[in-house]
C-alpha positions as CSV (number, residue, x, y, z in Angstrom):
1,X,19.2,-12.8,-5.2
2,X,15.3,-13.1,-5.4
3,X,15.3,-10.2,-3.3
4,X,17.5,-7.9,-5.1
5,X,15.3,-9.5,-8.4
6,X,12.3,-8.0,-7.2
7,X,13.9,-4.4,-6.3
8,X,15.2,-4.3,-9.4
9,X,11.7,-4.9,-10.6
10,X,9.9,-2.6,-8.9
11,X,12.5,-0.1,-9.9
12,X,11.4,-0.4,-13.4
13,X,8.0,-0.3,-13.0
14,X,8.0,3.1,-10.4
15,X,8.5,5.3,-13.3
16,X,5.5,3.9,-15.6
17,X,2.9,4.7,-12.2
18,X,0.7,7.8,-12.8
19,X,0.7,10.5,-9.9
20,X,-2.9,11.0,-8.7
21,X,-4.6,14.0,-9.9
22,X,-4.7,16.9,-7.9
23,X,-8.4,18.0,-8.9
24,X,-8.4,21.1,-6.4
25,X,-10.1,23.8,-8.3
26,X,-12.7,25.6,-10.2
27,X,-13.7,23.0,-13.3
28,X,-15.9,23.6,-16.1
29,X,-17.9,20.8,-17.6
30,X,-19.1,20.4,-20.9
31,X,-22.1,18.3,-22.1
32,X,-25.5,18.0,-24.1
33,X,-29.1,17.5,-23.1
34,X,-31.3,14.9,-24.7
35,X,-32.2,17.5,-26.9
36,X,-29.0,18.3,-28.3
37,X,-28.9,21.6,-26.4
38,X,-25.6,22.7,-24.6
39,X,-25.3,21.9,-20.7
40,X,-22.2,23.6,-18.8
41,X,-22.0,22.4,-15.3
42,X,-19.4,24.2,-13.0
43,X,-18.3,22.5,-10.1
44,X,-15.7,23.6,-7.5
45,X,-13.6,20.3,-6.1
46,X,-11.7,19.9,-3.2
47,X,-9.9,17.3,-2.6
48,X,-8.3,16.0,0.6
49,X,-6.5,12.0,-0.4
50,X,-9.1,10.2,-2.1
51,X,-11.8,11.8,-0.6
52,X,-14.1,14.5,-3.3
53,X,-16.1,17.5,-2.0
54,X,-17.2,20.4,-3.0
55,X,-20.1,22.0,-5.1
56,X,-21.5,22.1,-8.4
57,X,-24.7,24.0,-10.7
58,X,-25.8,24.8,-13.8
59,X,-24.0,27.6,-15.6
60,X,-26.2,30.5,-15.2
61,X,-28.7,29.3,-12.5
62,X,-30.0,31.1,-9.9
63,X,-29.9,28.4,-7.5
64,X,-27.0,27.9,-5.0
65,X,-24.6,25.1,-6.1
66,X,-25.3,22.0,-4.6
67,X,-22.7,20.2,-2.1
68,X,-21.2,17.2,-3.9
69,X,-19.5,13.9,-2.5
70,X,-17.2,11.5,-4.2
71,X,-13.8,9.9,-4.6
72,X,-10.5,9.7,-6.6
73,X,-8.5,6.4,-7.1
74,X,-5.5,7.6,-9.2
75,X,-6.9,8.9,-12.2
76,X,-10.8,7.7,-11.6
77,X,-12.9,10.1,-10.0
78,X,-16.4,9.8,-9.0
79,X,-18.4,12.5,-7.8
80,X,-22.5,13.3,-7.1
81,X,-25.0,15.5,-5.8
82,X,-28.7,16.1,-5.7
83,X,-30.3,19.0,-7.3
84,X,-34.0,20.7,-7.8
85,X,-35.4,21.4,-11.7
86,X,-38.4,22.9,-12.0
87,X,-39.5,21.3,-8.9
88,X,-37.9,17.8,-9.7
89,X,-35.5,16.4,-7.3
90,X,-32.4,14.8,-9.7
91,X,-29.6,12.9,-8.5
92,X,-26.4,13.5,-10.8
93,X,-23.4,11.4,-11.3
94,X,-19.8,11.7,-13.0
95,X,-17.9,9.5,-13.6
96,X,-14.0,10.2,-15.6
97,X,-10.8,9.7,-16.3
98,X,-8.5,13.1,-15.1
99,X,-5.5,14.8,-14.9
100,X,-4.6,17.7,-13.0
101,X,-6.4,19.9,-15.5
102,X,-8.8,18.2,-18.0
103,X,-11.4,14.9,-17.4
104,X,-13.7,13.3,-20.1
105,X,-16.9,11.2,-18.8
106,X,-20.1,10.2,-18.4
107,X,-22.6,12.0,-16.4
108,X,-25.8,10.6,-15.4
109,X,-28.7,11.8,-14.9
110,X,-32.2,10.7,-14.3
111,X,-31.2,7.1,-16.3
112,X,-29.9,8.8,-19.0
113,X,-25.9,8.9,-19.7
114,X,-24.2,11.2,-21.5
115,X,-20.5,11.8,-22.4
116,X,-18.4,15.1,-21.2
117,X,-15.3,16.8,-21.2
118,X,-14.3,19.1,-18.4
119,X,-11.3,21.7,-17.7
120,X,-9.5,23.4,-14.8
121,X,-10.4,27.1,-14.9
């Protein structure tokens, strides 16, 4: 009886559990510098489980994107990478909730936090 309790349980429950994200793709990110001024970020994810990789740079830089590492656990994700800025090395972090096309955060950088949004191109 206990057993057939906890099935019927779990039954319930199985339909309330979010997927994972599938955050394979091109994704635009959208934030703001300390000054106010608009940052785009474009990063392109690949992900394999929970594992993150990929890429990401500044909209418009010359510079090569830089190779990113992070992880997914359901609809967390984490992802960083190190970059160059007028000679300054910078370590940058995200942090957000997804779904399989849009994510809203915090990204980090140099001690400072600020809030984005992202889509799925």
């Amino acid at each position: 009886m206990k057993t057939l309790l906890a099935v019927a349980v779990i039954a319930m429950l199985a339909p309330s559990v979010a997927a994972a994200a599938d955050l394979t793709g091109t994704w635009k990110i959208k934030t703001k510098g300390g000054d106010g001024a608009d940052i785009v970020v474009n990063c392109k994810l690949a992900q394999a489980g929970t594992a993150l990789t990929g890429a990401c740079g500044l909209d418009g830089a010359p510079d090569a994107p830089a190779p990113l590492t992070g992880s997914v656990n359901g609809a967390a994700v984490k992802w960083a990478y190190d970059a160059s800025f007028q000679d300054m090395k910078l370590h940058i972090a995200f942090a957000a909730n997804a779904t399989d096309s849009a994510m809203t955060g915090t990204m980090d950088l140099a001690g400072m936090s600020s809030p984005f949004t992202a889509a799925k191109q």
